[in-house]
N, C-alpha and C positions, 0 to 999 in steps of 0.2 A: 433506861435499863441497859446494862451492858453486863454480856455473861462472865461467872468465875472461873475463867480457865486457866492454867499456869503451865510447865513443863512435863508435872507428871501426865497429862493427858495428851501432851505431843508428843511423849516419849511412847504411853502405852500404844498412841495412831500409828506412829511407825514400826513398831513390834507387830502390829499388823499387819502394815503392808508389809514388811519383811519375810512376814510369814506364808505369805503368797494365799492366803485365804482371805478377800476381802469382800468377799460375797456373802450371805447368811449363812452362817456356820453356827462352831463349837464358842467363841464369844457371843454370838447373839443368846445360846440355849444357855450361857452363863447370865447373862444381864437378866436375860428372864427371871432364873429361880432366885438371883438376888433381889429385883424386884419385888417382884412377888413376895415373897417373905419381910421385905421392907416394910409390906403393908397390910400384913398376916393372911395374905391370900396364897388360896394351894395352886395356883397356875399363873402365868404370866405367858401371854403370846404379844412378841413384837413387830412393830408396823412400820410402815412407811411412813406415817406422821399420824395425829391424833384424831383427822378427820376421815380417814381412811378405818382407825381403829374401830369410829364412831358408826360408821358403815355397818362395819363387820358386826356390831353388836345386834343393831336392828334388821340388818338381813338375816341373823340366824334364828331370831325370834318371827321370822314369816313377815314383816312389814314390807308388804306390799299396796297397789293401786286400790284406792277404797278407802285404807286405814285412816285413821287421823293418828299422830304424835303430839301429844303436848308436850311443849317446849318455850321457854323466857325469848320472848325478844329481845329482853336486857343481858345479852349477848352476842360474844363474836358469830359471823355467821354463818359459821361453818354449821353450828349447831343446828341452826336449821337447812340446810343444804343435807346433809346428812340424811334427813328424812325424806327429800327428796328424790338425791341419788337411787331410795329402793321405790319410786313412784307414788309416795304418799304424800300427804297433807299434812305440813307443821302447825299445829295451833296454836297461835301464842294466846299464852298467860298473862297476869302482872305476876308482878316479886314483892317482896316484902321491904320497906323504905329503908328498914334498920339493914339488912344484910345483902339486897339486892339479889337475892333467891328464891324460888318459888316456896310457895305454902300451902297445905291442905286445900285452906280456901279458895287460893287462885288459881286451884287447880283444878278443884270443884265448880270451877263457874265457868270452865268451858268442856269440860267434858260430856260426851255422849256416847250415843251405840255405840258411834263406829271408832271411839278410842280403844288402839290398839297397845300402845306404851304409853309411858312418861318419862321425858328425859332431863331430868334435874341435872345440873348446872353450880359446881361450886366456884360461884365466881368470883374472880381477883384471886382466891386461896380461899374464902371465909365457908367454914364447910355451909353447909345447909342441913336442914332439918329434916335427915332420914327416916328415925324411927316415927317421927311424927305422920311423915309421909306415906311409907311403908302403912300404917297403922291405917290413913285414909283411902287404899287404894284399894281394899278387898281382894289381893293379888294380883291386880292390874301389874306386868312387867315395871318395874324400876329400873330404868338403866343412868349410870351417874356419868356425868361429863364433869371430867376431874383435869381437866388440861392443867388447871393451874393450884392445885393442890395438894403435889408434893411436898409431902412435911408440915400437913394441917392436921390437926387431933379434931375428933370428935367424940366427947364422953371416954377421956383416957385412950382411944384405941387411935391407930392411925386411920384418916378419912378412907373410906372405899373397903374399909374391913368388913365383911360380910356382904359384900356386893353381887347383886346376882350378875351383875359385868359392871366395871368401873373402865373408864377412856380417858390414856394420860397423855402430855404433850410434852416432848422434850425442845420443842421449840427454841431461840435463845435466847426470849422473853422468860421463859419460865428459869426456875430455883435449878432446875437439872436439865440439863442441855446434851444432845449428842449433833448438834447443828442442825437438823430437821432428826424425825422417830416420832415413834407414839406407840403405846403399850396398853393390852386388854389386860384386866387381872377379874380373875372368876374362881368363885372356889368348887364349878361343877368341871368336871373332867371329859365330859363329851361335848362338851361345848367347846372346850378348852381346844382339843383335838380337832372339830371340825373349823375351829376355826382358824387353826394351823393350815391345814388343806387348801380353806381357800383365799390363803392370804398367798398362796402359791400354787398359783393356778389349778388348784382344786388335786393336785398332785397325791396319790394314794402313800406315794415314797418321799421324804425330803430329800433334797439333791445331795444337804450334807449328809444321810445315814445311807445313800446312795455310793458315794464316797467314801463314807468309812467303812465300807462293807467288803474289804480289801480281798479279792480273790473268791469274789462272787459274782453274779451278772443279775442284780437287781434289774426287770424292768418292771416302772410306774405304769400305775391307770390315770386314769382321770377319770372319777365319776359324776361330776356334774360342769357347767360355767362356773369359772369361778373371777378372779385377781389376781393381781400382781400388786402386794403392796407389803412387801420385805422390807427390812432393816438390814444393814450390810454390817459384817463382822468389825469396819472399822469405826463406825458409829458405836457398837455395842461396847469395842476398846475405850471409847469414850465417855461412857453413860455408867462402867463400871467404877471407874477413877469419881466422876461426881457423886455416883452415889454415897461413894466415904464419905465424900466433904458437906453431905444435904443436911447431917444435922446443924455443924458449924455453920454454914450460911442461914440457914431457919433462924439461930440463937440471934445474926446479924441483923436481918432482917427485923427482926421484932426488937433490937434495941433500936433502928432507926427509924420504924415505926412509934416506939415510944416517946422519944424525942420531938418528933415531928409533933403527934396530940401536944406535949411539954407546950412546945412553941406556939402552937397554932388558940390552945385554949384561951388565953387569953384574947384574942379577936373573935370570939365565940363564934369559931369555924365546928359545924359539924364533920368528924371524918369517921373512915371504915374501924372499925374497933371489931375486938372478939365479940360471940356471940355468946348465950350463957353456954356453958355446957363443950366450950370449942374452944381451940386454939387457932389462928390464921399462921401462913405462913407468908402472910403481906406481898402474894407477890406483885399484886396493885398497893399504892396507898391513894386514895382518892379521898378528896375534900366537895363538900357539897359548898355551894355560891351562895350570900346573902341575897335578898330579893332584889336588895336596890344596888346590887355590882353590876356590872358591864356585863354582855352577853359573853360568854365562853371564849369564844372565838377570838373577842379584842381582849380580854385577858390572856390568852396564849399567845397572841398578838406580841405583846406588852413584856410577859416573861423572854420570849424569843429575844427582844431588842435585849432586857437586860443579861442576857445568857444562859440566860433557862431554858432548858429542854425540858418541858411538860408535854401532857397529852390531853385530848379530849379525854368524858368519861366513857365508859362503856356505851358501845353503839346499842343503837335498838332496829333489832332488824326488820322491823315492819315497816319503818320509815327510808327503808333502803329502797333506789329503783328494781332491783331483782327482785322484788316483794309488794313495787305497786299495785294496789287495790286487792290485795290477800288478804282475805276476812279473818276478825279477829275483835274480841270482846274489847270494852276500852279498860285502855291502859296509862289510867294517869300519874301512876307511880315509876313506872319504866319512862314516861317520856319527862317527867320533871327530873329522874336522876342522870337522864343521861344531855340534856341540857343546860342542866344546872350544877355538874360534878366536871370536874378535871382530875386528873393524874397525877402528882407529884414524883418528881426524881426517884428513884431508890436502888442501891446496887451496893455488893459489899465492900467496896471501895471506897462507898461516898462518905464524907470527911465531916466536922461538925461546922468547920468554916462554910463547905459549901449547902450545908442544910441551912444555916443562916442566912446566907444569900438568897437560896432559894425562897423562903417564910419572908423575908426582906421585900421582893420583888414581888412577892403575891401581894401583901400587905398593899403596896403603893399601888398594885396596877386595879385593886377592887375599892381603894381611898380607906385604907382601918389602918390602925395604929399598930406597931408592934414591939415587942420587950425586945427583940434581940439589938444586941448593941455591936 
């Protein structure tokens, strides 16, 4: 992966520095409302990155010491960190083999009392199964980790529409980059607001309305603990310029996703596809491994030598040292995807010669045969 930048977004960086506001300001509360509306949500609050966002979500729903979260191991692991930062208990789940996201079901088999949320996971981009979700919780909170889901449909609408908080990740892994960011979108407005405050230190006044309040003497409260976990005006200069270009890279993405299945079917490789009812926005493409390939590891081995940059599949965080001996139902579906899948190349760039290469050097290093010539 390598991000789509060009010079209209070094030109808009340095219109902001120029501007001599490069702290949260009047382009952050821009990238907001354009957000937010990108994804028909009535608020956007910006973060410091997506894990911070994911924070913010669950501390203002009360997740505290006691609660339990359920949450996919079969993810980055922030997601479960998150739950810990407010002194809870992540629970992992399994995910569903086709999409690699929770379900009703695997959601239902670890839940109890003391489940306080659920935090579904669209991961790679491939959305997951909201209304279904929603539908199994009884109003149990929904909070959605969207990091890599900009420019994923779900049933016509953009993923995270009607979210009671959706958590995005501008990372420069992801479709929409402002080099680190993360962004909440809610369509409640006291949420919205409180969680403005304590992304900035619980601050009663923003610094910027502090600021623009020319020939007045605002002084701020502080009414509770709160953060520091802001976006800086010249991140948002950057986040505004991608958002133009997120549908064109999306359209990108899904031809060289397309492609990729073209090449790969033939060697009856299974990979990530849409779900029904969904559009992805591929920002993984990941291929699952025949039974009788080489372990992961000497396949990525193997691509390396021939010059391929692949990756492992999605981690699972229960199998991580920070999550030794963390209780948690078994999960045979998360630890066979993430064993048995790798990453394939993908960026708007990439060329059909080097997707051939790529399909080429998979082929030889699992021993299958392949059409590209």
């Amino acid at each position: 992966m390598k991000p789509t930048l060009g010079e209209e977004e070094a030109q808009a960086v340095a219109e902001a520095v120029r501007s001599g506001w490069v702290a949260q300001g009047p382009r952050v509360a821009e990238f907001e409302k354009a957000f937010a509306a990108s994804v028909g949500a009535d608020h956007g609050v910006a973060t410091s990155n997506c894990t911070t966002a994911l924070h913010l979500c669950l501390y203002v729903l009360g997740v505290g010491p006691g609660d339990e979260v359920i949450v996919p191991s079969f993810s980055f692991i922030a997601t479960a960190n998150a739950v810990r930062y407010c002194g809870a208990t992540p629970v992992f789940a399994d995910v569903s083999a086709e999409t690699g996201n929770l379900t009703p079901e695997t959601v239902a088999a670890v839940r109890t009392d003391a489940t306080k949320a659920v935090l579904v996971v669209h991961q790679g981009g491939v959305p997951a199964d909201i209304p279904a979700l929603k539908a199994s919780l009884g109003g149990l909170p929904l909070v959605e980790d969207a990091a890599c889901a900009a420019g994923s449909t779900l049933n016509g609408a953009p993923t995270g529409r009607g979210a009671l908080m959706a958590a995005w990740s501008f990372h420069p892994r992801k479709l929409l980059t402002t080099g680190e960011g993360g962004m909440i979108t809610t369509d409640d407005e006291e949420l919205a607001a409180r969680m403005r405050r304590l992304r900035e230190h619980g601050m009663s006044v923003s610094a910027a309305d502090r600021h623009a309040a020319a020939g007045k003497a605002i002084v701020e409260s502080y009414g509770e603990t709160a953060f520091n976990y802001r976006m800086t005006d010249i991140q948002a200069a950057m986040g505004l310029v991608q958002l133009r270009k997120l549908p064109g890279i999306v359209a990108r993405r899904r031809e060289i996703a397309a492609r990729y299945r073209e090449l790969l079917a033939p060697m009856g490789l299974r990979t990530v596809r849409d779900p029904e009812g969904a559009t992805s926005n591929f920002q993984s493409f990941w291929v699952e491994l025949p039974d009788a390939a080489p372990p992961v590891g000497d396949v990525l081995a193997a691509l390396a030598e021939a010059g391929v940059s692949a990756r492992r599949g999605i981690m699972a965080a229960h199998t991580e040292p920070a999550y030794a001996g963390h209780p948690h139902a078994p999960l045979p579906v998360t630890e066979h995807l993430t064993t048995r899948t790798l990453i394939l190349p993908v960026h708007h760039e990439l060329t059909e010669a080097e997707q051939d290469t790529v399909v080429a050097a998979l082929a030889a290093a699992i021993g299958l045969q392949t059409a590209v010539h």
